[in-house]
C-alpha positions as CSV (number, residue, x, y, z in Angstrom):
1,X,165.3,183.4,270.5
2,X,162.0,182.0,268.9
3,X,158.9,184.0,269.2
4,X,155.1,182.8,267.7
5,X,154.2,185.5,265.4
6,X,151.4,185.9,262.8
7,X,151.9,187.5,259.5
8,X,149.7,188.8,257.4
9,X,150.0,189.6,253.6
10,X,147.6,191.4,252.2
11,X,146.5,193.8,248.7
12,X,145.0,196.7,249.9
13,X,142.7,199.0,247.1
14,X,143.7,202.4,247.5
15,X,141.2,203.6,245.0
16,X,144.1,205.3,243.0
17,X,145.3,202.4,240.8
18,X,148.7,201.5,243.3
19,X,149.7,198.1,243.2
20,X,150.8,197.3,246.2
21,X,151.5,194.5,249.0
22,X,151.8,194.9,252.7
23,X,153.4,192.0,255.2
24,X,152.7,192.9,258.6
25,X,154.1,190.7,261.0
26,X,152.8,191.4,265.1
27,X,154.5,189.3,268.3
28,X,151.8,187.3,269.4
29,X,152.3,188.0,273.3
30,X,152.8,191.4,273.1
31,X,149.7,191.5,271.0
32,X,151.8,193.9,269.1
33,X,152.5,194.6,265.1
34,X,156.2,195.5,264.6
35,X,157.1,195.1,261.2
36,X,155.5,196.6,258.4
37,X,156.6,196.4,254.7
38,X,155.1,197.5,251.5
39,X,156.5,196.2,248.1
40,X,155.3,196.6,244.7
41,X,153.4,194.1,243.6
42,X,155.6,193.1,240.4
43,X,158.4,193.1,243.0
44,X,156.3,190.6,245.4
45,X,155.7,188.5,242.8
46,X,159.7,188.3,241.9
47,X,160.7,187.7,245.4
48,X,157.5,184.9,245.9
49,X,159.2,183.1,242.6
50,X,162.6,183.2,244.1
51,X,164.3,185.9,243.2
52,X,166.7,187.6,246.1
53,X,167.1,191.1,248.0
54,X,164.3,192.1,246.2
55,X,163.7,196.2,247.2
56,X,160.8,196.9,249.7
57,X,160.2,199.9,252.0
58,X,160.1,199.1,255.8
59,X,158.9,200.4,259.0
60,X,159.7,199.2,262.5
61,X,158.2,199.9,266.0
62,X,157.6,198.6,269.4
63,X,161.1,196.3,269.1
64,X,161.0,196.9,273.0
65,X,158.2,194.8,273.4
66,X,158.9,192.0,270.7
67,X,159.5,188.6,273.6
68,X,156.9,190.4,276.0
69,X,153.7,189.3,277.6
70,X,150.7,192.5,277.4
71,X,148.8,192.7,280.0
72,X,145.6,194.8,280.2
73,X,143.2,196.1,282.6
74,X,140.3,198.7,282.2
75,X,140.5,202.3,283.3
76,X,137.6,204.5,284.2
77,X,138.1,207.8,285.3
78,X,135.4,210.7,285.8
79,X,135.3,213.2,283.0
80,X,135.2,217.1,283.8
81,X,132.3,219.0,281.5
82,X,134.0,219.7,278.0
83,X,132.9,220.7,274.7
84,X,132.1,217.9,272.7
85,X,134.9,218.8,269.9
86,X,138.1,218.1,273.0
87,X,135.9,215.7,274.3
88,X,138.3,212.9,273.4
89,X,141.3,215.0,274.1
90,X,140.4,215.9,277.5
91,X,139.4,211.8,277.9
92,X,143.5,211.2,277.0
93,X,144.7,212.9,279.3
94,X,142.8,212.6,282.1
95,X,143.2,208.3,281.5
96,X,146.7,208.8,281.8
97,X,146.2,210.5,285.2
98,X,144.7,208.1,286.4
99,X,146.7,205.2,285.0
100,X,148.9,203.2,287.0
101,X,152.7,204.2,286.3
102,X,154.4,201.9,283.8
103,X,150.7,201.7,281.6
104,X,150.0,203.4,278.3
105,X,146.5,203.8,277.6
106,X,144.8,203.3,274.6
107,X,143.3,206.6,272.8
108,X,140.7,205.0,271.1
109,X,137.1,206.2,272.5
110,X,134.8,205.7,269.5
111,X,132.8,203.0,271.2
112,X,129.8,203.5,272.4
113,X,130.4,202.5,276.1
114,X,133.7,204.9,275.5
115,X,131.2,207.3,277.7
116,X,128.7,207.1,280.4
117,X,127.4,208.3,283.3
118,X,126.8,206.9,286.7
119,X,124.6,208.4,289.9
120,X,124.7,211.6,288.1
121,X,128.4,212.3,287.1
122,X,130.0,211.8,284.0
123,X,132.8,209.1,283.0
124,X,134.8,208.1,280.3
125,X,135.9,204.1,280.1
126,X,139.4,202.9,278.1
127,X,142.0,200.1,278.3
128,X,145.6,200.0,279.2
129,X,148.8,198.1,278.4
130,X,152.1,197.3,279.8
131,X,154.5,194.6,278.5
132,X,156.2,192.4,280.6
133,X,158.9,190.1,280.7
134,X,157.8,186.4,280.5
């Protein structure tokens, strides 16, 4: 089964002298990244000039997914009053409350629209995901 992917090689500085390279290849229905591999970069440049079953380290996820469509919609949900330090905690869970079942919500609430408030009360704004088949 064929899938359109994109990949993505890249030579990330980790300010302590590592040579490394990362492929990171994502599904590009599911909007997902699956396969991640780090290599050294002598090894990279062995396996780009030909040479076979070159040694890399690996890490898959989200193979449930690979062949899916994602489908998003925005959640908003009314926050209770919490310290600012489990502000984003509390956020979590109460977006999974009040997430459909079968959606995973996303746990990022940096932006600044993350948070708002409306005639007097106080919300919190996310997105959430479910895969499904094509």
């Amino acid at each position: 089964m064929k899938h359109k992917a994109k990949l993505t090689i890249s030579r990330p500085s980790y300010g302590d002298g590592r040579k490394k390279i990362t492929i990171r290849v994502e599904d590009d229905d599911a909007v997902i990244r699956f396969l991640d591999i780090e290599m050294d970069l002598a090894d990279f440049a062995e396996c780009i000039t030909g040479l076979s079953y070159v040694n890399c380290e690996m890490e898959v996820r989200g193979l449930e997914n690979v062949g899916k469509k994602r489908e998003s919609m925005p959640i908003i949900f009314e926050m209770t009053a919490v310290d600012y330090d489990v502000k984003v905690d509390t956020a979590i869970k109460l977006a999974e409350e009040a997430a459909p079942e079968g959606w995973v919500c996303s746990s990022y609430f940096g932006s600044q629209d993350s948070f708002f408030y409306k005639d007097g009360k106080y919300y919190g704004r996310t997105t959430a995901y479910r895969w499904v088949e094509k």
